[in-house]
C-alpha positions in Angstrom: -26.7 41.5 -36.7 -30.4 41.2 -37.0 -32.5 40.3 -34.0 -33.2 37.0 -35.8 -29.5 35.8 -36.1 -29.0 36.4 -32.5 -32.2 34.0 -31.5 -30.3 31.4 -34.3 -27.1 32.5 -34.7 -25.3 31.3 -37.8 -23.2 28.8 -36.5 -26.0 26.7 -35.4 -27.6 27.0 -38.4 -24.6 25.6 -40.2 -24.7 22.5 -37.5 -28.4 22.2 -38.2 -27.9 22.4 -42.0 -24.9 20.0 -41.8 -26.6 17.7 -39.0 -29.8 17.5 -41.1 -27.5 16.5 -44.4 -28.0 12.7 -44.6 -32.6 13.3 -43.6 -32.4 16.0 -46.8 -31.2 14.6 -49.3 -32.7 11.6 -49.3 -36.5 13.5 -48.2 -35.3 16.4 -50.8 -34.6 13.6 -53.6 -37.6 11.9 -53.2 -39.9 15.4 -52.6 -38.1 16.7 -55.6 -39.1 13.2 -57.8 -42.7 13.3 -56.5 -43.2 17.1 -57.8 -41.0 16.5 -60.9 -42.1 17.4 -64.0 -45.8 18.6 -63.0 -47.5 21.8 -63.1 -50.4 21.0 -60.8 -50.8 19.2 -57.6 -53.3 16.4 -58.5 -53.7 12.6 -57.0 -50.4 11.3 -58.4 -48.6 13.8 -56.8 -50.2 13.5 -53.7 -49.7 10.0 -53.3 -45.9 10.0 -54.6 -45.7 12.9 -51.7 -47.1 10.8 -49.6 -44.8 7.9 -50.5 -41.6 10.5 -49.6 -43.2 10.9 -46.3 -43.2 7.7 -45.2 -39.7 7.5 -46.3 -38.1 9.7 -44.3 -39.7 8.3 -41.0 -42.3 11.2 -40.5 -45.0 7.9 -39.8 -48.1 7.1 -41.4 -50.4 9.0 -38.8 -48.6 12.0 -39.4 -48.2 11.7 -43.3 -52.1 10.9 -43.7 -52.6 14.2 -41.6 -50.2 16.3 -43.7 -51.7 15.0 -46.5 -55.5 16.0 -45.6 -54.2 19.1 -44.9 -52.4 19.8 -48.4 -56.1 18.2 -50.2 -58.2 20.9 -48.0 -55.9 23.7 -49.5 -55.6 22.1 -52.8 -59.7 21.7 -53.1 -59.5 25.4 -51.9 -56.9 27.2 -54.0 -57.5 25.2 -57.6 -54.7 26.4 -59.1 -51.9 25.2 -57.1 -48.9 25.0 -59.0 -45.9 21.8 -57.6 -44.0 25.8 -56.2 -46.8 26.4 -54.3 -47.3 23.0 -53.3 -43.2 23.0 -51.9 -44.6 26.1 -50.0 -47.7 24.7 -48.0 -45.9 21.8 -47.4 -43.4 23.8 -45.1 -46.3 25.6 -43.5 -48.1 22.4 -42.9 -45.1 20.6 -41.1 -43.6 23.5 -39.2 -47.2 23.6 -38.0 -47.2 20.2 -36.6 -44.6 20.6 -34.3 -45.4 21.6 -31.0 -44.0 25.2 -29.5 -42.1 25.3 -26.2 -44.5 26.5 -23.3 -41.6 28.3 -22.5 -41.5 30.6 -25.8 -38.4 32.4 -24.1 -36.4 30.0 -23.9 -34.4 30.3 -26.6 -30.8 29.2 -26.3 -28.6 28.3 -23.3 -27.9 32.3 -22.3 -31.5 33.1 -21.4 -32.1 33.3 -18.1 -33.7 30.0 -16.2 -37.3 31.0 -14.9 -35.9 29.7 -11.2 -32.8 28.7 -9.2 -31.7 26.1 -9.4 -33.6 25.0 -12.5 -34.0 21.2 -12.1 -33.9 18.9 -15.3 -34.4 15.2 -14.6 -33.2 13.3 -17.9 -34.7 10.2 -19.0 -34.4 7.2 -21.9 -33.1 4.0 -22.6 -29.5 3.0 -22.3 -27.2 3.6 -25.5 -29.6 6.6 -27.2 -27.0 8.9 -25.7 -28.3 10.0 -22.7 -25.1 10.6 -20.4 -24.0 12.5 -23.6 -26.3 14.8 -23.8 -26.5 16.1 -19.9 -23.1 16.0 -20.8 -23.1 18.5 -23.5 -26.1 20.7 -21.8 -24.0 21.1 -18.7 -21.1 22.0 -21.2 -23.3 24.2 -23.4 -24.9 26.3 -20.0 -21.9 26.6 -18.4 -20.8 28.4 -21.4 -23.2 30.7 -21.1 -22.2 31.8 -17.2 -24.6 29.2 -15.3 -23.6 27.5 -12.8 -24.2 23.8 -13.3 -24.3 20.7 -10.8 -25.0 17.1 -12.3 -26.4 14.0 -10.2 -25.4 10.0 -11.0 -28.8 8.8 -10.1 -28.4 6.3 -12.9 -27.1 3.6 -9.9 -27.7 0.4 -11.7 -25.0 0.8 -13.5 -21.4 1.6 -12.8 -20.4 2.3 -16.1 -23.3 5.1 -16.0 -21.6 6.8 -12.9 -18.0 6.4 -14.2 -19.5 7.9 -17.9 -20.8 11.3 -16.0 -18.3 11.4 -14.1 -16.2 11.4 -17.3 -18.2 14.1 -18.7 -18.4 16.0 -15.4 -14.3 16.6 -15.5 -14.5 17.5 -19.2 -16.9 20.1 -18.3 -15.3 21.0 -15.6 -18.7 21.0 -13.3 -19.2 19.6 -9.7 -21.0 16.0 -9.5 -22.9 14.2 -6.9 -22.7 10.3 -6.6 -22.7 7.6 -4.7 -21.9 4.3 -4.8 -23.3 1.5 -7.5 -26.7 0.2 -6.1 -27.1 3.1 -4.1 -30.9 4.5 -4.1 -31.5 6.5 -6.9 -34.1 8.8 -4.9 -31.2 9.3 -2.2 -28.9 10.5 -4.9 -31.2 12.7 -6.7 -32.4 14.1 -3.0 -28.8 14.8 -2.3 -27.8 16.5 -5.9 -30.7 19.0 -5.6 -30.0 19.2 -1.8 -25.8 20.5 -2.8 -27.9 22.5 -5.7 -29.5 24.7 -3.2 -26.6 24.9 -0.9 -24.3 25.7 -3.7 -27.2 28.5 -5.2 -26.3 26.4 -8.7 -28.2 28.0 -11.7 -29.1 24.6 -12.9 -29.1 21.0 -11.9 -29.2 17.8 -14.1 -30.2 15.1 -13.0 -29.2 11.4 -15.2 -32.1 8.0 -14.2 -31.8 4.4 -14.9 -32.9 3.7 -18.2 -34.8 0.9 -18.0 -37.4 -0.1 -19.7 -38.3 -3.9 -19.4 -40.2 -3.5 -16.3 -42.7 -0.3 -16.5 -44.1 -0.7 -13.4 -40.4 -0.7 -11.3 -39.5 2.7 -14.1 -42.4 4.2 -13.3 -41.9 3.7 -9.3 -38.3 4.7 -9.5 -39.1 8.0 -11.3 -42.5 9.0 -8.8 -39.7 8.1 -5.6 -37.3 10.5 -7.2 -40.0 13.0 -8.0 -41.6 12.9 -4.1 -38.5 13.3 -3.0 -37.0 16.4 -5.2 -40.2 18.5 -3.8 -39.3 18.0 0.1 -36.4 20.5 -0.9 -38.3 22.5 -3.8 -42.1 22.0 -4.4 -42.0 22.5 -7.4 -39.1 20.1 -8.9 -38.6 18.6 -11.1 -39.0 21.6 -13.4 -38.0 19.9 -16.5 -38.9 16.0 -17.6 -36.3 15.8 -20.7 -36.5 12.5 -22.2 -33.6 11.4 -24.8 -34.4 9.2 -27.7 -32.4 8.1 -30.7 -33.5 9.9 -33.9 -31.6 7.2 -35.7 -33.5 4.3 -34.7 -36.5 6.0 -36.7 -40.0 4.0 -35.5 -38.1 2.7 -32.1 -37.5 6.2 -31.2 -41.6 6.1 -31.2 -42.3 2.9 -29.7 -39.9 4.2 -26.2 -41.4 7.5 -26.0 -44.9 6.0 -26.2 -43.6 3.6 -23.2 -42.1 6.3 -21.0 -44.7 8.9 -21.6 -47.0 5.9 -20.0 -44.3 5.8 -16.9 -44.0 9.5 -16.4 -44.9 13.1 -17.0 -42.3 13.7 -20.2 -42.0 18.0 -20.6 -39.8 17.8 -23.5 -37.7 15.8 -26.0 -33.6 15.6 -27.2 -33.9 14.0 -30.1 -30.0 12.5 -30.8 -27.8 11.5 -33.2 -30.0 13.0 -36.3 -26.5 13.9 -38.2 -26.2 9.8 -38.9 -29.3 9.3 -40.6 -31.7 9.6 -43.3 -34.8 9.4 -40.8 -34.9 13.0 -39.0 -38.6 12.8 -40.5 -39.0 10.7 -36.6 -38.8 14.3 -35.5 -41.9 15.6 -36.3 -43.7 12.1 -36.0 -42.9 12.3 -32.7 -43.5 15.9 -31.7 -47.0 15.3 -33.5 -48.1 12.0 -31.8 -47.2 13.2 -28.3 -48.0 16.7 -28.3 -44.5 17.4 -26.2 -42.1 20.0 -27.6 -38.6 18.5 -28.8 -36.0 21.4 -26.9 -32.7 20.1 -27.9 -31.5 18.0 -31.3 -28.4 16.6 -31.1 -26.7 17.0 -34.9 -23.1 15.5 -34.2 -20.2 14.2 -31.7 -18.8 18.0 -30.6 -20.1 19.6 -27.4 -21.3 22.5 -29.4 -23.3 20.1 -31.7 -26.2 20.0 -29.2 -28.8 22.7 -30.7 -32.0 24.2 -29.1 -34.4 23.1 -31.4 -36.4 26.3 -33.4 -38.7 24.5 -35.3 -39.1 27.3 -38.1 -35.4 26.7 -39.0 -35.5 22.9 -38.9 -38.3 22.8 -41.1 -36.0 26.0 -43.3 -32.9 23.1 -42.9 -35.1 20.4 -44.4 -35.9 22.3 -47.5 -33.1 24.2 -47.9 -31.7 22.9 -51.6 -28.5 24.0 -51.1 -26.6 20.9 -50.5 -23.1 20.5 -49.3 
């Protein structure tokens, strides 16, 4: 086993390649029509490169950047042959996406740089939120860390009951109180049992609302002040969860709660069900904040930590099926 398979071991590879099916082939089919055909890379192919672009939800400020970038190298190398071109287009998105700040942190087994390692998890209702502390919790207890998980998401009982759902599957401890209970009290509590119970990590789930900015944004600095009265430096981890299928929307909310709060990094959900996983690197190019987990289908295991080098690989990769 080569020290690359074990940062990206096959299996998620296969659920990458699998997840990303529906996003290549119809990004693949039109990349393929745009370069068919032609021997050099001139305007016409440009522009029907650009067209593919768009299509697959990478957004127009994105595309237009890709693009300069593929004229500069064009105007530089003349003879740049549609091969080539297939090429610098890889290097040129894998470029755009943002690394980690936390380079080491490379699947769920490395270690957590402290204890407990405090994840508050943010985004709207319905873009699969309670899901995916649900498979993290699932996906780092199978590592050996010990996990802890906090219903802060009050608002709504279903939101409780749904953890608490997840919680039993996982077979992790949860800390909760009562519908309408203060979300601050719950989250003070969870990281309060975290300590106590020296848990490796805690995840913590918020309302996810978003017609009323002002009350998110209050909500989530009231949670955050009270975290750091038990550990100065919580929350360690802002993880907002947005819905790759929803394509442009999946924009429009992280523009809103990157406005509310300080967002660290990105899940980006339910990419397996749709042509648009191009929203992936519109939105890890717009807000300069590293995507850490994909989520590429219903199984627990189907949660992947995101390796931008292989997404980009899964994207092109013409083997289909």
């Amino acid at each position: 086993m080569s020290f690359f398979d074990k940062l990206f071991g096959k299996k998620e590879k296969e659920n990458l390649d699998q997840g990303l099916q529906k996003t290549k082939e119809g990004f693949l089919s039109k990349i393929t029509k745009a370069l068919a055909g032609k021997s050099t890379v001139d305007t016409e192919v440009l522009d029907n490169l650009e067209e593919a672009l768009v299509g697959a939800d990478v957004g127009i400020d994105t595309t237009i950047q890709i693009i300069e970038r593929i004229e500069k190298r064009v105007a530089k190398d003349k003879y740049l042959n549609s091969g080539e071109l297939n090429k610098i287009l890889q290097q040129e998105i894998e470029s755009m996406l943002v690394d980690d700040k936390e380079q080491s942190f490379r699947d769920f087994e490395t270690p957590l740089a402290t204890k407990p390692y405090v994840i508050l998890v943010v985004g709207v209702n319905g873009v699969g939120k309670t899901t995916t502390i649900g498979k993290l919790a699932y996906n780092f207890k199978k590592a050996g860390k010990s996990v802890l998980l906090g219903a802060a998401d009050t608002f709504r009982a279903a939101a409780v009951d749904q953890l608490t759902v997840w919680s039993e599957r996982v077979g992790v401890p949860i800390v909760k109180q009562g519908m309408g209970a203060d979300p601050a009290a719950v989250a003070f509590d969870t990281v309060q049992s975290g300590v106590a119970k020296a848990a490796d990590i805690v995840i913590i789930d918020t309302a996810g609302r978003l017609h009323n900015k002002a009350h998110l944004m209050e909500e989530l600095s009231k949670i955050k002040r009270v975290l750091k009265k038990i550990i100065p430096e919580a929350p360690h981890e802002v993880l907002l969860v947005l819905d790759g299928s929803t394509g442009q929307n999946a924009i429009e909310q992280a523009r809103q709660f990157i406005a509310a709060t300080e967002v660290s990094a990105l899940a980006i959900t339910k990419l397996d069900g749709t042509a648009k996983g191009g929203v992936v690197l519109a939105i890890a190019n717009q807000f300069k904040i590293p995507v850490k987990f994909i989520g590429v289908g219903e199984k627990m295991e189907d949660l992947i930590v995101f390796d931008k080098h292989e997404f980009v690989d899964s994207l092109f990769n013409m083997k289909m099926g």
